[in-house]
C-alpha positions, 0 to 999 in steps of 0.5 A: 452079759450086758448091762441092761442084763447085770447088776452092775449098775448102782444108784447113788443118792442124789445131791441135795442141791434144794430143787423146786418140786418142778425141778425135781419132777424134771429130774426123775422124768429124764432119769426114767426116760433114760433106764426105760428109752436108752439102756435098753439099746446103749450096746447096740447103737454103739457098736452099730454107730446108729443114731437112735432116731426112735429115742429123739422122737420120744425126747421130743414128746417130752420136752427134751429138745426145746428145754430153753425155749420159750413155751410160746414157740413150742418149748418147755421154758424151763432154766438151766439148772434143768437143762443140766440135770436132763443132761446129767440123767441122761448122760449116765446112762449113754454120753452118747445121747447126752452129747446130742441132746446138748448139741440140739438145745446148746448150739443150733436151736440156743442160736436161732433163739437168742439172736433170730429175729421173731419171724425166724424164731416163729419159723424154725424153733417149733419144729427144732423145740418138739424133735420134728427137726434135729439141729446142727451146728456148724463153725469147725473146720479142718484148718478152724478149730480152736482158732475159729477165727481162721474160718475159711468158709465164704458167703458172698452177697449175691441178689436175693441172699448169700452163696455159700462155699466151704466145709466144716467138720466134727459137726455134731448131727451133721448128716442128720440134721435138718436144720443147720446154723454155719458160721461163714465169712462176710467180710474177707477184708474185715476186721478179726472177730467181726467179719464173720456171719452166721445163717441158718441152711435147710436140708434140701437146699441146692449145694448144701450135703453132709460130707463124711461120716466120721468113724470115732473112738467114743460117743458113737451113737452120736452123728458125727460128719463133714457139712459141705457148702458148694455155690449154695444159696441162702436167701437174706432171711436166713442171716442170723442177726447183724452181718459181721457179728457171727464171731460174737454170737458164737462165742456167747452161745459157747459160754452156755454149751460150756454149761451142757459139756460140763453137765455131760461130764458130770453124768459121765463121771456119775455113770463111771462111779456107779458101775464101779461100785456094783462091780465092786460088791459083786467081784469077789477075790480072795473069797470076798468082794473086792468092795471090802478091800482099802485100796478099791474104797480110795478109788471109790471115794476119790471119785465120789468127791470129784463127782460132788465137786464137779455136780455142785461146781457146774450147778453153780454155773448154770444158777448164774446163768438163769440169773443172767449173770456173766459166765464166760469164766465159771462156765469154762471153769465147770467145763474144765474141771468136769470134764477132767474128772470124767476122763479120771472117773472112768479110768478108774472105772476101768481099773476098778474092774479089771479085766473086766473093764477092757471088754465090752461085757461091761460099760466101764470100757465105753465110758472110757471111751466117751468122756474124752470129747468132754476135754475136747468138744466146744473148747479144748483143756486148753482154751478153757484155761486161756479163758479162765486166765483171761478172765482172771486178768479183765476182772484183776486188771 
């Protein structure tokens, strides 16, 4: 039995968080392209580690893959309080889907928007803002994670542009992508966090591959894999905005795809929550469903509010951000606490179920396996409260 088949999928009345109607029909489009596009095939993909190309095309008809993107470079010009509720629908169905669509529109194209030049922009967010072309995002490396300023990829100045040599890893999309966006050093001898520089690389370009495809615990429908750099030339007219300021811009476009893990967090809570509960009306023990009994409604309720508190905690965020505010602290606060409360929600989703729960019948086990790249991807637990401490100290000196 599966889910698609079961009905074990419960629907919980959306918070109210006073959207415009413009607001709400995004919502309810991301909501039906979910059940109609990804439910159908979650269990497959992932078992299959299959990137579903088909429902990226479909994303991109619908405006899914440009949704910061101005409309006058083929983008939906929408905000990210609705980016966070594309994500949010989407991820509970498959955190899979959530996880790229956030990496497509937070990372490589947020990048190319925010800091190309017009020509750039004019060149690349078209195809990336309809689905034509997926983006990558490459700045970890096996020996560069939390500490990103250890990369150790280089660019050398040469005639013409920059030669390219290193690898970097867990780079989402990266044997699918076509359009990527390294960070690599420019000034080996430079000062920290201002020696690095970013470039946008192509598939096809001499010396540019994907490197391994990662086999991972979660999220596998999502392309996982190695990007490797070996004497590629990139032209001049691909480097990112000033040489030296890769670091800088990373760490910007970081405060938004904060935002976006936050909100894949959040639907993967939500989709924990609601499997749990039509589990629990279904499951009958002791000649009753096991929704009738107190210790199954404290979980239950338990998780309800730290869904609520999560929802409203990274809405809150991504206000702020369409305000142009700062958000380098609530942004890696949403990010923490979300992505905590989707590691409890689907542990206690599986426990809900039981048995049941450890098997892949039912989609309590994957969740369980999803949510944990939210502690993880685009900043650890860890980092996220080193920033938020940080942040404390700047604004209470």
């Amino acid at each position: 039995m599966t889910v698609a088949e079961s009905p074990e999928r419960a629907e919980l009345e959306t918070l109210d968080f006073g959207l415009t109607a413009e607001q709400t029909a995004v919502q309810e489009l991301a909501r039906d392209f979910a059940k109609k596009e990804i439910d159908p095939i979650v269990e497959e993909t992932d078992e299959a580690q299959r990137f579903p190309t088909e429902v990226f095309e479909k994303a991109g008809e619908l405006g899914f893959l440009g949704v910061l993107v101005p409309e006058r470079y083929g983008g939906s010009g929408l905000g990210y309080v609705e980016y966070f509720l594309i994500i949010n629908e989407i991820s509970q169905v498959d955190p899979s889907v959530g996880l790229s669509v956030a990496a497509h529109n937070s990372l490589c194209t947020n990048h190319i928007f925010k800091f190309g030049s017009e020509k750039q922009r004019l060149r690349w967010l078209p195809d990336l803002a309809s689905g034509r072309k997926l983006g990558a995002w490459s700045l970890t490396e096996p020996d560069a994670g939390s500490d990103a300023a250890g990369t150790r990829t280089r660019a050398e100045h040469t005639e013409g542009g920059w030669l390219l040599n290193g690898s970097k890893t867990f780079i989402t999309h990266g044997s699918v992508g076509e359009i990527c966006v390294v960070l690599a050093v420019t000034d080996p001898e430079g000062p920290k966090h201002h020696n690095m520089s970013a470039f946008v690389l192509e598939r096809g370009m001499e010396g540019f591959r994907p490197g391994k495809k990662e086999n991972k615990l979660g999220s596998r429908a999502s392309d996982t894999a190695e990007v490797i750099m070996e004497n590629c030339f990139v032209p001049e007219g691909n480097l990112l905005g000033v040489e030296g300021d890769g670091f800088i811009q990373a760490l910007k476009i970081l405060d938004g795809g904060r935002i976006s893990i936050a909100a894949l967090a959040v639907g993967t809570a939500i989709g924990a929550l609601n499997t749990s509960i039509a589990y629990s009306k279904q499951r009958r023990q002791f000649g009753r469903a096991i929704a009738k009994f107190q210790a199954i409604q404290f979980h239950l309720a338990e998780m309800a509010t730290k869904c609520a508190a999560a929802e409203m905690l990274t809405l809150a965020a991504a206000v702020a951000m369409d305000r142009g505010e700062r958000v380098t602290r609530i942004a890696a606060e949403a990010k923490l606490f979300a992505s905590e409360v989707a590691v409890f929600c689907a542990e206690r989703g599986v426990q809900i179920h039981g048995g049941y729960g450890y098997i892949k019948d039912y989609r309590a086990e994957k969740y369980y396996r999803d949510c944990k790249i939210c502690t993880i991807g685009e900043g650890t637990s860890e980092i996220q409260r080193l920033v938020i401490a940080r942040q404390l100290f700047q604004e209470n000196p």
